[in-house]
C-alpha positions, -999 to 999 in steps of 0.1 A, spaced: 577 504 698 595 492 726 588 519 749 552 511 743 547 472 749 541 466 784 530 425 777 525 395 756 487 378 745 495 349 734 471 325 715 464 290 723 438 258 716 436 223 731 436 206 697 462 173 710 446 174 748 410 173 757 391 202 776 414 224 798 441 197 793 463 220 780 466 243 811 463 213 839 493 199 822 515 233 826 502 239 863 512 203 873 548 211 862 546 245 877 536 225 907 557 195 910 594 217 896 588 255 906 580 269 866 571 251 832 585 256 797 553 265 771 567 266 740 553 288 707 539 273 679 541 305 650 518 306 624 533 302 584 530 339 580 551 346 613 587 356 622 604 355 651 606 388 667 637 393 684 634 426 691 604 425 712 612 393 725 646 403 738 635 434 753 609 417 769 633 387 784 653 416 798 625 431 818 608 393 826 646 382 840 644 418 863 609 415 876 582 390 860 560 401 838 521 387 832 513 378 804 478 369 788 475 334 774 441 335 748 423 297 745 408 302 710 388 271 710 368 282 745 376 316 745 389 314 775 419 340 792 448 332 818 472 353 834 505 337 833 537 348 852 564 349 826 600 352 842 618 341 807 622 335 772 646 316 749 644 317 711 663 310 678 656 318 648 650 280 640 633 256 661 643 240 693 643 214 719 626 229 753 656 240 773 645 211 801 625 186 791 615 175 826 601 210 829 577 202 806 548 188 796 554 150 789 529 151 756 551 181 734 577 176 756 603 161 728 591 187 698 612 215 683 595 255 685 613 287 680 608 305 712 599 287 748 585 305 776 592 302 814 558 306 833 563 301 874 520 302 872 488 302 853 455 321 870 423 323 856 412 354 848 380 369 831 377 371 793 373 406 795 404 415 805 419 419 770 398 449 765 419 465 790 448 466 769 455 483 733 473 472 705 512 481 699 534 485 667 539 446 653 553 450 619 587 427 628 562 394 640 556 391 596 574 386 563 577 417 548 558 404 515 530 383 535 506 410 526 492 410 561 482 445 573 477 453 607 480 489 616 441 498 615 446 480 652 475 499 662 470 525 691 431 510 693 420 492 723 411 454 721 374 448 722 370 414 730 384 380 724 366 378 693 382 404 674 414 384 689 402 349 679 394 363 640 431 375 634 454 352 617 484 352 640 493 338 675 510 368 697 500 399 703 521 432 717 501 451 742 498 477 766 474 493 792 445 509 776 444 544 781 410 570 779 423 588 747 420 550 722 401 540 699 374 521 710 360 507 678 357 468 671 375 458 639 364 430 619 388 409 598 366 381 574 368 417 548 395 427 523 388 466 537 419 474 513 397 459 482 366 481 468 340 452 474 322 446 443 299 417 428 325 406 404 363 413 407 381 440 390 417 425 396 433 394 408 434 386 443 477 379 453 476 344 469 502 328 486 485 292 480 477 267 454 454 249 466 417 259 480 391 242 504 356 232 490 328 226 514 289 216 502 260 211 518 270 217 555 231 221 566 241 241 600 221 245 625 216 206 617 252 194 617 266 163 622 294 175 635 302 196 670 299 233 670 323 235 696 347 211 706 341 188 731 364 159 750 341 128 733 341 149 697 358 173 670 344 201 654 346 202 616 377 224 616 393 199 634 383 173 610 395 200 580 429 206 594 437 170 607 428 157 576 451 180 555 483 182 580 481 161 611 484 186 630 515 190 622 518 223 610 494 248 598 474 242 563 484 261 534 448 267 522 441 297 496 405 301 495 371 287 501 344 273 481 308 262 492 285 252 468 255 262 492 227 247 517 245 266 539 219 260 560 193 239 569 165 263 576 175 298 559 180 311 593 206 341 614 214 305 640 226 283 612 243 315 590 260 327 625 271 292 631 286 288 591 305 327 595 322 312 631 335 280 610 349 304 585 367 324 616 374 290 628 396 280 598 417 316 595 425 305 634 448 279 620 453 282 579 482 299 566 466 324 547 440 348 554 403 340 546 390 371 528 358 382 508 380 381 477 393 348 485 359 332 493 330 322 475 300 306 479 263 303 460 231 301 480 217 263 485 175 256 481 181 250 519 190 289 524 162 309 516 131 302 541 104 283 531 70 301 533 52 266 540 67 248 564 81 243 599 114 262 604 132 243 630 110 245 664 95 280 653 59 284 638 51 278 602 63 312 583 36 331 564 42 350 533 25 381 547 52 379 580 77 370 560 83 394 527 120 384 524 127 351 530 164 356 516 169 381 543 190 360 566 213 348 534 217 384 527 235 393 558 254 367 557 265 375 522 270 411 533 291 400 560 318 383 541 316 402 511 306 435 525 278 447 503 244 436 496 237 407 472 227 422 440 194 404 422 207 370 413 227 364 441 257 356 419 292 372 420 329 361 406 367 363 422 399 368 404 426 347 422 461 351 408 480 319 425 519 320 436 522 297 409 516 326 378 485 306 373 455 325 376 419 311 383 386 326 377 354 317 398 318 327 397 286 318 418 257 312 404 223 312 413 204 279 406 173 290 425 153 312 403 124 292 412 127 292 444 94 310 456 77 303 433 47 280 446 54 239 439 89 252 425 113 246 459 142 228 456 137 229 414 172 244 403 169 269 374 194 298 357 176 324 333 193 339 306 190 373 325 214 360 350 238 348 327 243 375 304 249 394 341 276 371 347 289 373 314 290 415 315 301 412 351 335 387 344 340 405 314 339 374 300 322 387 270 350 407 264 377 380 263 368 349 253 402 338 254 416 344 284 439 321 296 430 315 334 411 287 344 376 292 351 355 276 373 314 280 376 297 268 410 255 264 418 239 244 441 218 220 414 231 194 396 234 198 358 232 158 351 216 136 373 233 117 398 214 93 421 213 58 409 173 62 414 152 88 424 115 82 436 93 91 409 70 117 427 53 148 409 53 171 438 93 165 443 119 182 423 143 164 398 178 165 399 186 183 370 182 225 368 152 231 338 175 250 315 204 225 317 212 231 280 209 270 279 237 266 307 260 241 289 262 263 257 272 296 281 300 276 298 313 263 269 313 297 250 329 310 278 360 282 282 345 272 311 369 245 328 349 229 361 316 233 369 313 224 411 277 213 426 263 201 459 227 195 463 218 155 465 244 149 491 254 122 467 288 122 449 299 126 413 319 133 383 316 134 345 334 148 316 309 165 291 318 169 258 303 198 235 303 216 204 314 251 207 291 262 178 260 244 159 277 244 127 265 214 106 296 197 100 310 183 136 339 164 141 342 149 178 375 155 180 369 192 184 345 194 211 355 213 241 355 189 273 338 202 307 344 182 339 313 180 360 321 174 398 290 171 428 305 167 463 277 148 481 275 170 514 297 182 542 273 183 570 246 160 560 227 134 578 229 101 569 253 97 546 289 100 537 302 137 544 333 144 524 351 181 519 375 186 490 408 200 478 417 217 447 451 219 440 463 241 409 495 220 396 517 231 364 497 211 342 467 196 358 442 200 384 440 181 417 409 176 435 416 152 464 382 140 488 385 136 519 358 110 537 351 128 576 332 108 604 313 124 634 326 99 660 367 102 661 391 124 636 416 97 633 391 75 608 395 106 582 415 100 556 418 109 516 394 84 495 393 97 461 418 123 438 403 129 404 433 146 379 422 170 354 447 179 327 452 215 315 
């Protein structure tokens, strides 16, 4: 490998410092003392490679080498004149202190770099180099797979920006490469399928749960900005600090996706979801992500879509169009009817988790009927079939249901209006009696932006003698919303411990990230 890399990409994002803060800072020491020290923040999943990195010190100390530095956050490129490297195999002090900058200048990393200058250069540059050999930069059991990209040629910053990892070995492209573009939100070494056939290996306990995000609409930034934070920012602040990378399994959202049903607000929600594998631990996958569609994501025929004309039935056959490319995008085939699927997660704990979507707008376009949250029996017994769940009744993983609607209502007071839906989906007790027959642990909502929890208790047959002591619990749980306006967004946590399950809400405000902070931890025993 080493006679083929030539240089170093190396990733980077202005997440302490404001806009371009993060270069001004290193070309004002390069300026004022000759050179500046940048040091490397790896990834969780990273090792350091010695190999490369000591045979590229060797040829930097001879003749300096440029190497590409890769802004994530503004997908923006540098070139940047490397003339050494020092690394450990734990982290370190910078090997001068005055030599660089004053904000990181004091914190431990396992390699530092000596840069004598930083150019701008055009983002396309990348594409004129092609991947090399990088097996040594992972653990060996990390399950990360990257040798579709060796011997291809980069084709943009994008495919870059999606990988989970923060160096890359390069070299010049040459004519004979691959040229094709290589996207990474998949699990290409997974058959994709509606419902898992096997459990998902995860290196991670605990996964993210996101409702109600309403994008376009969002409160919060698309792209970050020197007065505001984008919700990633809030996400990983909130979890770490910033002080190291969040060890986040897998993703929930309990739908309105969008606001509008739309490719803009869809586009927007699969760029958040690249966003976040920039900086967790652990790879955001289709078999690690799940979501249900929200009445928000399927166009309305009758109304105003953002600033475009009112949408006719007639131009308009499929208004689930947009929310089936987005669900073929992450999950890699089309939706089947109900728009419901199911992923097997096996945790590094032994503890294995089973979670399905469903689909709680059956009613959806149906005239009068938006926003009205219904099931079917139809889509349950597909479920059922689908899980297998009708073949093992007494499985031992814990399983988890997710819809949009609410199953019990949960605003203090609704407006009593006939043309508005209800909280509560029409065949709220059909559902109960499936979950329970199926040792269902957690059902997960969104929908009236409002939060809540309750513990249902139910028979698990209608035999005529009942004693309360042997109902089967449920734990009901509704977010509130994510990206909502006007009112209190929140995102959650679910931690699988030995013996109970964590959820732990965390409160987010547009305005600064420092004001986010962990309100509320509900415990549920196992």
């Amino acid at each position: 490998m080493a006679t083929e890399l030539e240089t170093i990409i190396m990733r980077f994002r202005d997440l302490v410092t404001e806009n371009d803060e993060t270069i001004q800072k290193h070309r004002a020491v390069i300026q004022n003392e000759g050179f500046v020290w940048w040091g490397w923040w790896k990834k969780g999943n990273e090792v350091t490679p010695f190999y490369e990195f000591d045979f590229m010190n060797k040829k930097a100390e001879n003749t300096p080498i440029k190497f590409l530095l890769l802004d994530s956050g503004q997908e923006k490129v540098y070139y940047a004149t490397c003339s050494g490297i020092e690394f450990k195999n734990k982290k370190q002090s910078s090997p001068d202190t005055t030599k660089t900058p004053e904000y990181y200048n004091t914190q431990e990393y396992f390699a530092w770099f000596k840069f004598t200058q930083i150019e701008d250069c055009s983002i396309d540059e990348v594409t004129n180099f092609t991947y090399v050999q990088d097996d040594s930069l992972f653990f060996k059991d990390s399950q990360i797979d990257y040798t579709e990209f060796h011997g291809k040629k980069i084709a943009g910053v994008k495919e870059l920006i999606q990988q989970n990892r923060t160096i890359w070995f390069v070299r010049a492209a040459r004519p004979e490469d691959q040229t094709n573009e290589i996207r990474l939100i998949n699990s290409y070494r997974v058959e994709p399928a509606d419902f898992s056939s096997r459990f998902f290996e995860c290196s991670s306990n605990t996964l993210i749960w996101l409702s109600d995000l309403h994008l376009p609409d969002q409160v919060f930034e698309i792209k970050k900005t020197a007065t505001s934070s984008t919700l990633m920012d809030h996400i990983y602040y909130s979890l770490n600090g910033a002080q190291e990378d969040p060890n986040i399994g897998g993703l929930i959202i309990t739908g309105d996706i969008t606001s509008y049903g739309d490719k803009s607000g869809f586009q927007i929600a699969y760029d958040l979801i690249t966003d976040l594998n920039r900086k967790i631990k652990v790879q955001l996958v289709s078999e690690n992500i799940i979501f249900c569609p929200g009445n928000h994501d399927f166009k309305r025929k009758d109304e105003h879509l953002g600033n475009k004309e009112p949408v006719e039935v007639s131009k308009d056959p499929d208004s689930t169009a947009d929310f089936k490319q987005f669900y073929y995008n992450i999950h890699h085939r089309e939706p089947n009817e109900y728009f419901a699927c199911g992923k097997k997660i096996l945790l590094p704990s032994g503890r294995t988790i089973e979670i399905v979507a469903l689909n709680s707008l059956m009613l959806q376009q149906y005239k009068d009927f938006e926003g009205h949250g219904y099931l079917s029996q139809e889509q349950l017994t597909f479920v059922e079939n689908g899980m297998k769940w009708n073949q093992d009744q007494n499985n031992i993983s814990v399983r988890i249901v997710i819809m949009h609607h609410h199953y019990l209502p949960t605003c203090y007071k609704e407006n009593v209006d006939i043309k508005k839906p209800s909280s509560v989906v029409y065949d709220a007790d059909r559902l109960m009696q499936w979950l329970i027959k199926n040792n269902v642990k957690i059902l997960l909502h969104g929908h009236k932006h409002q939060s809540f929890i309750s513990q249902v208790c139910y028979p698990s047959d209608t035999k005529t003698n009942i004693n309360t002591n042997e109902l089967k619990k449920l734990s009901i749980i509704g977010m509130g919303g994510t990206g909502a306006k006007d009112v209190e967004n929140k995102f959650a946590t679910i931690t699988f411990e030995k013996d109970e399950i964590m959820l732990k809400f965390y409160r987010i405000y547009k305005d600064t990230i420092t004001n986010d902070s962990c309100v509320q931890s509900i415990v549920i025993p196992l």
